[in-house]
FINU-932777 format. One record per residue (C-alpha): residue number from 1; residue in one letter; x, y, z. Coordinates in steps of 0.1 Angstrom, whole numbers. Example, Ala and Ser with C-alpha at 12.3 -4.5 7.8 and 13.67 -1.06 7.14 Angstrom:
{1,'A',{123,-45,78}},
{2,'S',{137,-11,71}},
//
This chain:
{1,'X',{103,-828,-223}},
{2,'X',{108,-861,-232}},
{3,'X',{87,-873,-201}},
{4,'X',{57,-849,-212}},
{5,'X',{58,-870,-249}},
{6,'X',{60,-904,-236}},
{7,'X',{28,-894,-211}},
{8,'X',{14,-879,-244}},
{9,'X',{20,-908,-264}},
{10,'X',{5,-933,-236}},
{11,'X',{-30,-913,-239}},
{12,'X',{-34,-914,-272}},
{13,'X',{-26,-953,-275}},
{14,'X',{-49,-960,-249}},
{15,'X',{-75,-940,-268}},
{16,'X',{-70,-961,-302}},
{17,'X',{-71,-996,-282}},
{18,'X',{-106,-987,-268}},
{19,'X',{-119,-977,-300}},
{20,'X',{-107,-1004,-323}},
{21,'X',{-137,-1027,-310}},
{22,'X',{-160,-1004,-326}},
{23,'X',{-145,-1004,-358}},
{24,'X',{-146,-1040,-357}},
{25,'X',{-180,-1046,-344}},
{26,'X',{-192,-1023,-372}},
{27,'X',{-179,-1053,-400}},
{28,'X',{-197,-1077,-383}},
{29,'X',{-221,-1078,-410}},
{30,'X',{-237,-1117,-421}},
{31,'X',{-222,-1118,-461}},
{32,'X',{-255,-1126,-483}},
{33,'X',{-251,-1158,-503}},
{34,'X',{-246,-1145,-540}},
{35,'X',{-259,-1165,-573}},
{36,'X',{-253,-1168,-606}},
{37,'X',{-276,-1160,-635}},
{38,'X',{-304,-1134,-638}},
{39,'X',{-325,-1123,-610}},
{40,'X',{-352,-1146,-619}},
{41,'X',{-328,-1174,-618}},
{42,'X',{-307,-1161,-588}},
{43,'X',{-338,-1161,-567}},
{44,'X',{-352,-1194,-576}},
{45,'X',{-316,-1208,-562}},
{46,'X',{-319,-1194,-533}},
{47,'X',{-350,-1205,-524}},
{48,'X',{-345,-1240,-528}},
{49,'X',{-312,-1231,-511}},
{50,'X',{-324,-1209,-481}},
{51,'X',{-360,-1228,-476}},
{52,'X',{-357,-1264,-491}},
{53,'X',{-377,-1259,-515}},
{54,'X',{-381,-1290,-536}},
{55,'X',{-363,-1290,-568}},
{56,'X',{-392,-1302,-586}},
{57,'X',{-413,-1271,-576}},
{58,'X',{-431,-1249,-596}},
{59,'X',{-414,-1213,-588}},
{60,'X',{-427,-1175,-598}},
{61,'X',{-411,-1146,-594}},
{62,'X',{-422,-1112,-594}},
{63,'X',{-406,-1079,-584}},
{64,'X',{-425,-1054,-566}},
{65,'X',{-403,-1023,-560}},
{66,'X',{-364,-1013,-576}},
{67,'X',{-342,-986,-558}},
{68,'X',{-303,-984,-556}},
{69,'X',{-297,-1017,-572}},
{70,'X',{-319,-1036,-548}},
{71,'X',{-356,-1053,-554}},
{72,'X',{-382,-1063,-530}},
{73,'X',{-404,-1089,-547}},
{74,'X',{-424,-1123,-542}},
{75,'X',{-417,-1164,-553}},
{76,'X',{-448,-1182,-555}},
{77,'X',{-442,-1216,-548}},
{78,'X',{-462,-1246,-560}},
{79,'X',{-453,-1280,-549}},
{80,'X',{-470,-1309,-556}},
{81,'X',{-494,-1324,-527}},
{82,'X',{-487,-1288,-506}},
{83,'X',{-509,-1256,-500}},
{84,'X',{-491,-1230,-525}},
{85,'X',{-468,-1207,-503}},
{86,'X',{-457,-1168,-513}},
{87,'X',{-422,-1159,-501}},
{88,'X',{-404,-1130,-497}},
{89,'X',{-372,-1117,-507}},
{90,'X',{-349,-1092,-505}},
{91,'X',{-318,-1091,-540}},
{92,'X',{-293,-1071,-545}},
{93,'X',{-273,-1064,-578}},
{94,'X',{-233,-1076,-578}},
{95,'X',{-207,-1079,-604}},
{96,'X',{-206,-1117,-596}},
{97,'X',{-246,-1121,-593}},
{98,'X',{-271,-1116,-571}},
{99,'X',{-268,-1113,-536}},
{100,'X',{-306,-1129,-519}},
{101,'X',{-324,-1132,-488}},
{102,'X',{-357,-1153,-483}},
{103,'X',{-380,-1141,-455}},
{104,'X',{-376,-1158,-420}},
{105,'X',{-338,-1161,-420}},
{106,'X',{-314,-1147,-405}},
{107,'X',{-305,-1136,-440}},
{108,'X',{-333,-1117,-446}},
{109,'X',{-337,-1102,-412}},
{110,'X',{-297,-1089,-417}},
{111,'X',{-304,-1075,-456}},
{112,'X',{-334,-1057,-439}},
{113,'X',{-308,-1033,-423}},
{114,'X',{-291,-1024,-456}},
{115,'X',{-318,-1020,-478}},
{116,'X',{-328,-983,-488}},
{117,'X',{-354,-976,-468}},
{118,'X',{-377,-964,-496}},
{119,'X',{-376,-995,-509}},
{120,'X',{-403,-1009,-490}},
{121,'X',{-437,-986,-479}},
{122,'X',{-448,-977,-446}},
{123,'X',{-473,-1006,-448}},
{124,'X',{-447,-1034,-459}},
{125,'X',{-419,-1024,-428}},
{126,'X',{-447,-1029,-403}},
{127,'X',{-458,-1063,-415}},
{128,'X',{-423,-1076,-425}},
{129,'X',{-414,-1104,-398}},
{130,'X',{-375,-1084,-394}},
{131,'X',{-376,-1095,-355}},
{132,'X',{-380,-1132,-332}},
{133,'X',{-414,-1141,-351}},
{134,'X',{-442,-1158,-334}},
{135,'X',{-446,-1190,-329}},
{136,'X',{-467,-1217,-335}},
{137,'X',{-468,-1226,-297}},
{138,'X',{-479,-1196,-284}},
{139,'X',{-515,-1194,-308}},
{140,'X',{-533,-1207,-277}},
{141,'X',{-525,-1172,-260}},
{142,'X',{-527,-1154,-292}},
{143,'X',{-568,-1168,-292}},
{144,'X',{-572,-1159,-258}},
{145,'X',{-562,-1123,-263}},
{146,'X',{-578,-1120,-296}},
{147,'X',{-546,-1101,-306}},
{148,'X',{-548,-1126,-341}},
{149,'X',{-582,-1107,-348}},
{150,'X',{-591,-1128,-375}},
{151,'X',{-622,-1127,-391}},
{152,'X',{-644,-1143,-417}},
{153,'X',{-632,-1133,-452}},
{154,'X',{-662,-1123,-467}},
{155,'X',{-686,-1094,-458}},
{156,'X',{-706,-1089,-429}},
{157,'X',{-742,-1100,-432}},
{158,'X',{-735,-1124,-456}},
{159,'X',{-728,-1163,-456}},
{160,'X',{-708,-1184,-473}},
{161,'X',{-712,-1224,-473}},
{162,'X',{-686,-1251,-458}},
{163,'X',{-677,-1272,-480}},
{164,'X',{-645,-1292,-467}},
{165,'X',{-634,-1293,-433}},
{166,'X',{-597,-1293,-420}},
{167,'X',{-576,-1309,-456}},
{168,'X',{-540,-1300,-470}},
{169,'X',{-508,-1299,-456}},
{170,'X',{-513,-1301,-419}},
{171,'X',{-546,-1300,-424}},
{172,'X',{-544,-1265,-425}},
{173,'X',{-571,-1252,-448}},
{174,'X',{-608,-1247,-452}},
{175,'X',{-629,-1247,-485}},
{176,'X',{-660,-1224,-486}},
{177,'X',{-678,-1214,-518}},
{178,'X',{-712,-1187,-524}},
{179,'X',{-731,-1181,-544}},
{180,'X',{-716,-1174,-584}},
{181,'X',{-687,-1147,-586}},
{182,'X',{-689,-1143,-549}},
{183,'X',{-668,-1122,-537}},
{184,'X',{-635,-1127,-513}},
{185,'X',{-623,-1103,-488}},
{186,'X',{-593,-1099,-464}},
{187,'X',{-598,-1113,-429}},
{188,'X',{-580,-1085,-414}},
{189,'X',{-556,-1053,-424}},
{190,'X',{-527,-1063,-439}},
{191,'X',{-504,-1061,-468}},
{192,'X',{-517,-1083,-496}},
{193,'X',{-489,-1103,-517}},
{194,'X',{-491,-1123,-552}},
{195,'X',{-480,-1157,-559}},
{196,'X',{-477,-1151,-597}},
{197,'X',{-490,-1118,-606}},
{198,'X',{-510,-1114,-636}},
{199,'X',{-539,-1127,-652}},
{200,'X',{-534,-1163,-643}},
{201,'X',{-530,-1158,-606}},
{202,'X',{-550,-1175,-584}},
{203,'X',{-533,-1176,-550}},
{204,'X',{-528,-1145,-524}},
{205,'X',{-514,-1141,-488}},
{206,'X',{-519,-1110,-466}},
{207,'X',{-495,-1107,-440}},
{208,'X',{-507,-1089,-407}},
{209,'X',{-479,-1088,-389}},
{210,'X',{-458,-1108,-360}},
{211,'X',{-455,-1138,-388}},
{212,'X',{-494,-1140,-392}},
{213,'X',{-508,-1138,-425}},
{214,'X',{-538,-1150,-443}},
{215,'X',{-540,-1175,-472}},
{216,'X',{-566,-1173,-502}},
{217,'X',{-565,-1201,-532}},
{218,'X',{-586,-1206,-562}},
{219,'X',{-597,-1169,-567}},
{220,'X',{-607,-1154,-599}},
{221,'X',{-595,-1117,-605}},
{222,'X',{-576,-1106,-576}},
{223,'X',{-587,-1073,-571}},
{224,'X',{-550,-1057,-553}},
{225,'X',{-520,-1056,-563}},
{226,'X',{-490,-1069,-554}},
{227,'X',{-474,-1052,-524}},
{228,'X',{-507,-1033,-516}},
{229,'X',{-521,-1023,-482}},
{230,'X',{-554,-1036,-475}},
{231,'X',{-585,-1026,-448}},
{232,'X',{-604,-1058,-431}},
{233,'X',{-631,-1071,-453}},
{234,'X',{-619,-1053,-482}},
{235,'X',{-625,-1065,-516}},
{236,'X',{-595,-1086,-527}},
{237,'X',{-611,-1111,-553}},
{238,'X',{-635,-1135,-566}},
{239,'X',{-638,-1172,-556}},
{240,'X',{-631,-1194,-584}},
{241,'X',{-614,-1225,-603}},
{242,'X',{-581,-1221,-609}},
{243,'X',{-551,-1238,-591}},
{244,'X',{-512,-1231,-593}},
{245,'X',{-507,-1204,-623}},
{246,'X',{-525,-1227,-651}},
{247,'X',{-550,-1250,-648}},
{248,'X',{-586,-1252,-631}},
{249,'X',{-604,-1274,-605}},
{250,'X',{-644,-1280,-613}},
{251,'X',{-667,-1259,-587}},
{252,'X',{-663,-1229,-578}},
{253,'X',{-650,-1219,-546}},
{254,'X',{-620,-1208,-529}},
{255,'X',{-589,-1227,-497}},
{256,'X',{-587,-1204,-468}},
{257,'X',{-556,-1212,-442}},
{258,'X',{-532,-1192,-416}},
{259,'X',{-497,-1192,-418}},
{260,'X',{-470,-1187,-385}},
{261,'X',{-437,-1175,-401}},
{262,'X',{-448,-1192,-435}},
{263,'X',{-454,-1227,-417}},
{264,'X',{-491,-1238,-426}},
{265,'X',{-509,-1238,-390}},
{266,'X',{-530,-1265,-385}},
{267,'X',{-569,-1253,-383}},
{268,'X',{-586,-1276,-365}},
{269,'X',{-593,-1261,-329}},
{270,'X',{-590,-1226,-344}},
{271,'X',{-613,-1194,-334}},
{272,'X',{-619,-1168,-363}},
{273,'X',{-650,-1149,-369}},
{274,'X',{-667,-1161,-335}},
{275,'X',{-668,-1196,-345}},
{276,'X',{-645,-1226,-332}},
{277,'X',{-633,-1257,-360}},
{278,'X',{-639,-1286,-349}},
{279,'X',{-630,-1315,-367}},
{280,'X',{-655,-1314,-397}},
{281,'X',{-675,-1283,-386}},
{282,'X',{-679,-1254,-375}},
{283,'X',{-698,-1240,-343}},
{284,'X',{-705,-1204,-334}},
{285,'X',{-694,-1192,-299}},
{286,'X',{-723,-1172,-287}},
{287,'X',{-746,-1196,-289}},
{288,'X',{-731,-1230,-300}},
{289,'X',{-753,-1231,-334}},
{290,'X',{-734,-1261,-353}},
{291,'X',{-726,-1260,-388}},
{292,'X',{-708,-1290,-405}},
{293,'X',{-693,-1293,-443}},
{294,'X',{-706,-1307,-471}},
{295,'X',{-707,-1302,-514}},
{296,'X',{-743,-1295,-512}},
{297,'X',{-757,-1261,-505}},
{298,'X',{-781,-1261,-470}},
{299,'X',{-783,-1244,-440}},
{300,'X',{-765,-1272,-424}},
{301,'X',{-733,-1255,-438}},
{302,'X',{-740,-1220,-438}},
{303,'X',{-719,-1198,-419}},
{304,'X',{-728,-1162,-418}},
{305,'X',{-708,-1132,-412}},
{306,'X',{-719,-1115,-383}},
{307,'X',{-688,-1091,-378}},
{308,'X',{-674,-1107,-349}},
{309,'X',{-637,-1104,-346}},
{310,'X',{-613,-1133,-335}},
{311,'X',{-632,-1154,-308}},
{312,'X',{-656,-1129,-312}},
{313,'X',{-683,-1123,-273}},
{314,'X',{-715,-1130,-273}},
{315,'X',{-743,-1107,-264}},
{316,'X',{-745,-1105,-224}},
{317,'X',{-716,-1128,-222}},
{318,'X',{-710,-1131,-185}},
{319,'X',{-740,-1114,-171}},
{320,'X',{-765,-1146,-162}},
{321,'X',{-791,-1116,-175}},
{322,'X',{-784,-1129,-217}},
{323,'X',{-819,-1128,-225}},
{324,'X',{-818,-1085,-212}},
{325,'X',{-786,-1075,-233}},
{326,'X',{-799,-1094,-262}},
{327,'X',{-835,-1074,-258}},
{328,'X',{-815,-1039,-255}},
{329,'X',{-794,-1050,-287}},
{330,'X',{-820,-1057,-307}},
{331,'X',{-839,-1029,-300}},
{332,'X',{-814,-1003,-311}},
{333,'X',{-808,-1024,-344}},
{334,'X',{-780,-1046,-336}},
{335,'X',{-751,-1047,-355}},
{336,'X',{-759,-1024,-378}},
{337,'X',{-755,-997,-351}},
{338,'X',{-737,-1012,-321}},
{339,'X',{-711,-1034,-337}},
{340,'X',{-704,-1060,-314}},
{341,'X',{-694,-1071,-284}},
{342,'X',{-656,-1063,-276}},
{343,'X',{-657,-1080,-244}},
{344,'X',{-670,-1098,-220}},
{345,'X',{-697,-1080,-193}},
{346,'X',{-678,-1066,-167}},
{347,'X',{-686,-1043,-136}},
{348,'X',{-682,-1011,-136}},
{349,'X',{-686,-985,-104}},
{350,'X',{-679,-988,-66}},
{351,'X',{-703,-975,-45}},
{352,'X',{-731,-982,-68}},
{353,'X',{-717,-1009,-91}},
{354,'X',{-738,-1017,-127}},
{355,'X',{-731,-1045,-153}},
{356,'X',{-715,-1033,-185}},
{357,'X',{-703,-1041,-219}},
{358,'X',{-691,-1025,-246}},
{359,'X',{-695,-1028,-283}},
{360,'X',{-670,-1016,-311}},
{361,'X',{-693,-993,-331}},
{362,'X',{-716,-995,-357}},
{363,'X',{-734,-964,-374}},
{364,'X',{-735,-953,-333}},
{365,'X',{-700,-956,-326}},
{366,'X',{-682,-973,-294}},
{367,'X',{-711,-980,-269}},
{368,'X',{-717,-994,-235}},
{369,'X',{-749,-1017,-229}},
{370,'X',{-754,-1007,-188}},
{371,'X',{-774,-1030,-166}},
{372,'X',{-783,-1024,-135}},
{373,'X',{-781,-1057,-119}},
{374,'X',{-780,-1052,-85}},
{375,'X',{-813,-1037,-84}},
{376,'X',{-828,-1066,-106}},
{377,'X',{-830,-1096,-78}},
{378,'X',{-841,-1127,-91}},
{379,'X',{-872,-1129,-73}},
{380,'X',{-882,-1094,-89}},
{381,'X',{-863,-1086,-125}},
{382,'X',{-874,-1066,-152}},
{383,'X',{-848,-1041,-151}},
{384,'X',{-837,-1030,-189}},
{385,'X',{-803,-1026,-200}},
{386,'X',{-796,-995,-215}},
{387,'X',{-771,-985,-246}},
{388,'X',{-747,-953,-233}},
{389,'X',{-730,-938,-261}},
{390,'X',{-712,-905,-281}},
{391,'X',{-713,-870,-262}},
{392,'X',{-735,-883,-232}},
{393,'X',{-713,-915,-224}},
{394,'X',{-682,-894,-221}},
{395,'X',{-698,-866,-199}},
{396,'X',{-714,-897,-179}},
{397,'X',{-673,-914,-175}},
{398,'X',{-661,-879,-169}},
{399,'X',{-684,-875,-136}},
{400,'X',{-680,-909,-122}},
{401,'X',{-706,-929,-138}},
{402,'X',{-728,-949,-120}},
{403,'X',{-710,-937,-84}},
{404,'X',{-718,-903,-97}},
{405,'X',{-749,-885,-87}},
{406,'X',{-767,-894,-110}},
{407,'X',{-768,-926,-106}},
{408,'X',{-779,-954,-132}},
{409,'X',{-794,-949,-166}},
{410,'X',{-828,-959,-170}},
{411,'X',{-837,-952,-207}},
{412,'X',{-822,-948,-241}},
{413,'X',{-812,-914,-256}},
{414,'X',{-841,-901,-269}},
{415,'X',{-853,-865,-286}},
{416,'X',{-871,-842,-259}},
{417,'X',{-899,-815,-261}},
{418,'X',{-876,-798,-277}},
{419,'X',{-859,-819,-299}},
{420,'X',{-826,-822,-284}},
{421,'X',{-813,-855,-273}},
{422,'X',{-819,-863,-238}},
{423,'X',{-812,-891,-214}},
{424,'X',{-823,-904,-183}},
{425,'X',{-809,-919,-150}},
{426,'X',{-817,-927,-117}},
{427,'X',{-816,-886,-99}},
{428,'X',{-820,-868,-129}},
{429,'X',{-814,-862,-168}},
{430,'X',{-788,-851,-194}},
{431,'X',{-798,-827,-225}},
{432,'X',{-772,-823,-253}},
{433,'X',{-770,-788,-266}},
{434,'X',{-743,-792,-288}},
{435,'X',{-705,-800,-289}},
{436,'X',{-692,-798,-257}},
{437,'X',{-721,-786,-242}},
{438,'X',{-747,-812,-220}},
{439,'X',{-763,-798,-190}},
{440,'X',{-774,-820,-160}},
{441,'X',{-810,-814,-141}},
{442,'X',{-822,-834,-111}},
{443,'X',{-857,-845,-111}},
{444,'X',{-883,-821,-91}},
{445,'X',{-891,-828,-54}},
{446,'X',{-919,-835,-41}},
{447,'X',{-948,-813,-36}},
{448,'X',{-972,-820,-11}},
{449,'X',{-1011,-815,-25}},
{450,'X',{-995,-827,-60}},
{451,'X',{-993,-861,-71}},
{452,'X',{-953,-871,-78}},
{453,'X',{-952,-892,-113}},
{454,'X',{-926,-919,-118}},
{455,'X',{-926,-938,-149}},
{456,'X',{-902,-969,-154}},
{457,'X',{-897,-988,-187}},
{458,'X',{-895,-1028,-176}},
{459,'X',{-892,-1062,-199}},
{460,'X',{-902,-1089,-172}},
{461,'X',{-925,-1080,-142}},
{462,'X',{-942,-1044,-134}},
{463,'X',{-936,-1043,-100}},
{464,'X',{-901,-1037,-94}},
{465,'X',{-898,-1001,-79}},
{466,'X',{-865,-1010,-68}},
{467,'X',{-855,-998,-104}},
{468,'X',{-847,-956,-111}},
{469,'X',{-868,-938,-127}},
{470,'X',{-873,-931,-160}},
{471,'X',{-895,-901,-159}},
{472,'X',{-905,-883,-131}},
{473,'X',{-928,-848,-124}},
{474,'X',{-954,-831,-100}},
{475,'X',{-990,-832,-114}},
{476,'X',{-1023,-817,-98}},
{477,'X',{-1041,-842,-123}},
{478,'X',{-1040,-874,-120}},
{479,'X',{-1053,-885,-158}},
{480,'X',{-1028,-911,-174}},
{481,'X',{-1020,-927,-206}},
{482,'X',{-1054,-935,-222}},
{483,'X',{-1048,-958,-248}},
{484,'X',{-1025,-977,-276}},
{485,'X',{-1027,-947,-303}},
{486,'X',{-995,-930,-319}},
{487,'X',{-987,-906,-302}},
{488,'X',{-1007,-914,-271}},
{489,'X',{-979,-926,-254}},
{490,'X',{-966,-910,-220}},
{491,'X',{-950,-880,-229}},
{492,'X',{-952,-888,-266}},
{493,'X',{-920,-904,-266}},
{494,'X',{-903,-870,-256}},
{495,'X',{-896,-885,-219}},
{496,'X',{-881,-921,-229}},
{497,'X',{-906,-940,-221}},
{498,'X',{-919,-968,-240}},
{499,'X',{-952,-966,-258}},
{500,'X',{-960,-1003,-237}},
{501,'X',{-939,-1020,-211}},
{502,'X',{-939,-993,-187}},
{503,'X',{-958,-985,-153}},
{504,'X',{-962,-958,-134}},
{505,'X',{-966,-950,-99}},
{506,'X',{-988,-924,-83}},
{507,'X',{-979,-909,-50}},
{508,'X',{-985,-876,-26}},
{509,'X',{-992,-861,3}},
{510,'X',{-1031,-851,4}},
{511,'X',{-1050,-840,37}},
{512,'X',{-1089,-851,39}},
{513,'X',{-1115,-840,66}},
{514,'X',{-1126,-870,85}},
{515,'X',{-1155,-886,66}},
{516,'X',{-1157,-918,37}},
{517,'X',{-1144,-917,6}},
{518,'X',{-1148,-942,-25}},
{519,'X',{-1111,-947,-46}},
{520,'X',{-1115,-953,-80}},
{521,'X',{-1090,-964,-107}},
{522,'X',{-1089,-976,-140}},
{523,'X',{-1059,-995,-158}},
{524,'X',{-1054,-1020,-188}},
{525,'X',{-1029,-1043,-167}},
{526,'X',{-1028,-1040,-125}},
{527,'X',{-1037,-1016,-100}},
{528,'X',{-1030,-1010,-66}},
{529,'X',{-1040,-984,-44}},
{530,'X',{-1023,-982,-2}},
{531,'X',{-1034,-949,20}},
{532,'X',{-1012,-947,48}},
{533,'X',{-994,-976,33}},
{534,'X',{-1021,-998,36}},
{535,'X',{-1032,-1017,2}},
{536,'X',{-1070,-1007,-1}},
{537,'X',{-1076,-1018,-37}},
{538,'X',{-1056,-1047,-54}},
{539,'X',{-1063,-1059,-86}},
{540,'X',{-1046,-1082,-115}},
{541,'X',{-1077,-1074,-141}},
{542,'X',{-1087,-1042,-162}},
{543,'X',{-1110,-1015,-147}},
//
């Protein structure tokens, strides 16, 4: 018996000494400084304490949420000859004081963990900096792979004027200013936080995650609250006058900077809103229009809003074809219903490879501009691009797009006979019938003793048949498009072709007894006529 116990007692010893690391590891909790006084007090300690914070500073704090003893809130800090900063923090109520943590320490990253986790919102945890933040080294590759996605803060289509290059701290901050009680929006989606809330506050920071927020001084009426979530270009003030919690500057206008893990990031050499600082200007990317500060109102320091996000693309970026990408933008209303570019153009397809790029989505949604560049040789061009988009661009991906059998698009969706959206390619056409429902059709074959009709939109030269289709039928007529009348135009715009900028080409198989015949045609631009391949009538001039 007694060597059954002993074995006994040797298991269970060995049990307790592997589990006592456990117990321990679970102490292993960083203590939270506490301080004396009230919260308001406690908390302006510990950020002089925790973020060297000069003592002669000008500290506000705000709570934003209470639970279990704990509060989430904001200090604003205003120092003098600094941009204003917003911190963070995270106190919790003990018999001896307060227990703090300031954002982007270890402190604050540890209390994280404790805290109830209603305490914060959904929004708040997935901004919060609670892991290895970024830093300031690696904004280079941020900018390169847009993931910073700033934008101009301010709506889209409007401008605002430059009125003070690269100035503050680290010369980290841009003034702009509009027209009176123009408004200020949030550069991207965020969570939007108070330096001193109330009626006197003037400064606000929206943090979008990864350490990156947003800075926005001198507004009047701050529109969200303290805490709140916020979409891009939303609403979140006016420009104004006022500076710290009390006082006023004269002209109306408002400091716009970045912050990395609440370090000011210096602006100079910065892409937001598709334009590049530099030095005391600004230049767009797309087409390197320069704009450069000064107090007085011109178009020399207008910068206008054109929706691009981050670096932003330009139109046909990548293509050598600009000029064709910009012409198929424009015509279906640029930005208003394409967006803008998301990318640079890329190829798309193997055996039968086009030029694409795609667009984030205006009233049209995600869309592809499609260029068929192979088929557009220098010495020829006039090939369109052509916007792909909704129900017909993700039938088109689904069937192997331009390797598919249909081949390229050559026109825009447009309405049919019938009234149903249609869309041409290169073999044949797509009708949309409804949700989930397109059907596909080839084009007819030819007939012999019937003229076959091929119509092709163009923007440079007539006379490149190397292009698809963008109509195509069997006629025993050979009547045409007569003149420049609504409505007159081929097909009246049920076939998408264009009412001008188009040709068409004539061709069959006809037999004729042996005798002489006289060919006549009559055109407002060029004619040729071959028989047997041979050109009998060529001419540049109107008939």
């Amino acid at each position: 018996m007694l060597r059954y116990r002993l074995l006994y007692l040797l298991i269970v010893a060995l049990l307790l000494s592997s589990s006592s690391p456990l117990v321990v590891q679970a102490d292993r909790q960083i203590p939270l400084p506490v301080y004396a006084g009230t919260r308001e007090q406690a908390v302006q300690t510990a950020v002089r304490d925790q973020k060297g914070v000069s003592a002669t500073a000008t500290l506000e704090v705000s709570s934003i949420t209470e639970l279990n003893g704990w509060t989430f809130g904001t200090v604003g800090v205003f120092a003098d000859n600094e941009l204003p900063n917003v911190y963070l923090y995270l106190a919790e109520q003990r018999t001896e004081g307060w227990a703090v943590a300031i954002e982007y320490t270890d402190l604050f990253r540890a209390a994280l963990k404790r805290i109830p986790r209603d305490l914060l919102t959904p929004e708040q945890w997935a901004t919060l900096d609670y892991n290895p933040a970024t830093s300031l080294q690696s904004l280079i590759e941020l900018q390169n792979d847009r993931s910073m996605q700033i934008s101009l803060p301010w709506p889209v289509g409007e401008s605002r004027y430059l009125t003070q290059g690269p100035h503050g701290a680290q010369s980290a901050a841009l003034d702009f200013a509009g027209p009176a009680n123009a408004t200020v929006h949030a550069a991207r989606g965020g969570v939007a936080y108070h330096a001193c809330p109330g009626a006197a506050d003037t400064h606000l920071r929206i943090d979008h995650g990864n350490g990156i927020s947003t800075n926005y001084y001198h507004l009047d009426a701050i529109t969200v609250g303290n805490g709140q979530a916020v979409a891009r270009w939303e609403t979140v003030g006016r420009q104004g006058t006022k500076v710290r919690c009390q006082g006023y500057v004269t002209g109306a206008h408002f400091h716009f900077w970045i912050t990395i893990n609440g370090q000011n990031m210096p602006i100079d050499g910065f892409e937001f809103g598709g334009w590049h600082v530099s030095g005391n200007c600004m230049i767009r990317i797309r087409d390197a229009t320069t704009r450069c500060a000064s107090v007085y109102f011109t178009a020399n320091n207008t910068i206008t809003n054109e929706g691009a996000i981050g670096s932003g693309y330009s139109i046909g970026q990548g293509s050598g074809r600009e000029p064709v990408f910009d012409q198929a933008y424009n015509r279906h209303g640029g930005a208003r219903n394409l967006g803008y570019p998301a990318g640079l153009v890329v190829w798309w397809g193997n055996t039968n490879p086009v030029m694409i790029q795609e667009y984030d989505g205006g009233a049209f949604g995600p869309s592809l501009l499609v260029y068929d560049r192979n088929n557009d040789p220098d010495h020829l061009r006039g090939v369109p691009a052509y916007v792909l988009r909704g129900a017909f661009r993700q039938y088109y991906q689904s069937i192997g797009g331009p390797d598919s059998w249909l081949g390229v698009p050559t026109s825009d969706e447009y309405l049919n006979a019938e009234g149903k959206p249609q869309q041409s390619f290169r073999n044949g056409f797509l009708i949309y019938h409804g949700p989930g429902n397109i059907e596909a059709r080839s084009w007819p074959a030819r007939q012999d003793g019937q003229w076959y009709v091929e119509y092709r939109n163009y923007v440079h030269d007539v006379w490149n048949f190397q292009m698809g289709p963008t109509w195509v039928e069997n006629r025993f007529s050979s009547s045409c498009w007569v003149d420049n009348a609504p409505g007159s135009e081929p097909g009246a715009m049920r076939w998408g072709v264009w009412p001008d900028y188009f040709t068409v080409r004539w061709s069959g198989r006809f037999y004729f007894d042996e005798g002489v015949y006289r060919f006549r045609a009559a055109a407002d631009d060029r004619v040729y006529i071959r028989v047997d391949g041979n050109l009998i009538i060529e001419d540049r001039e109107y008939h």
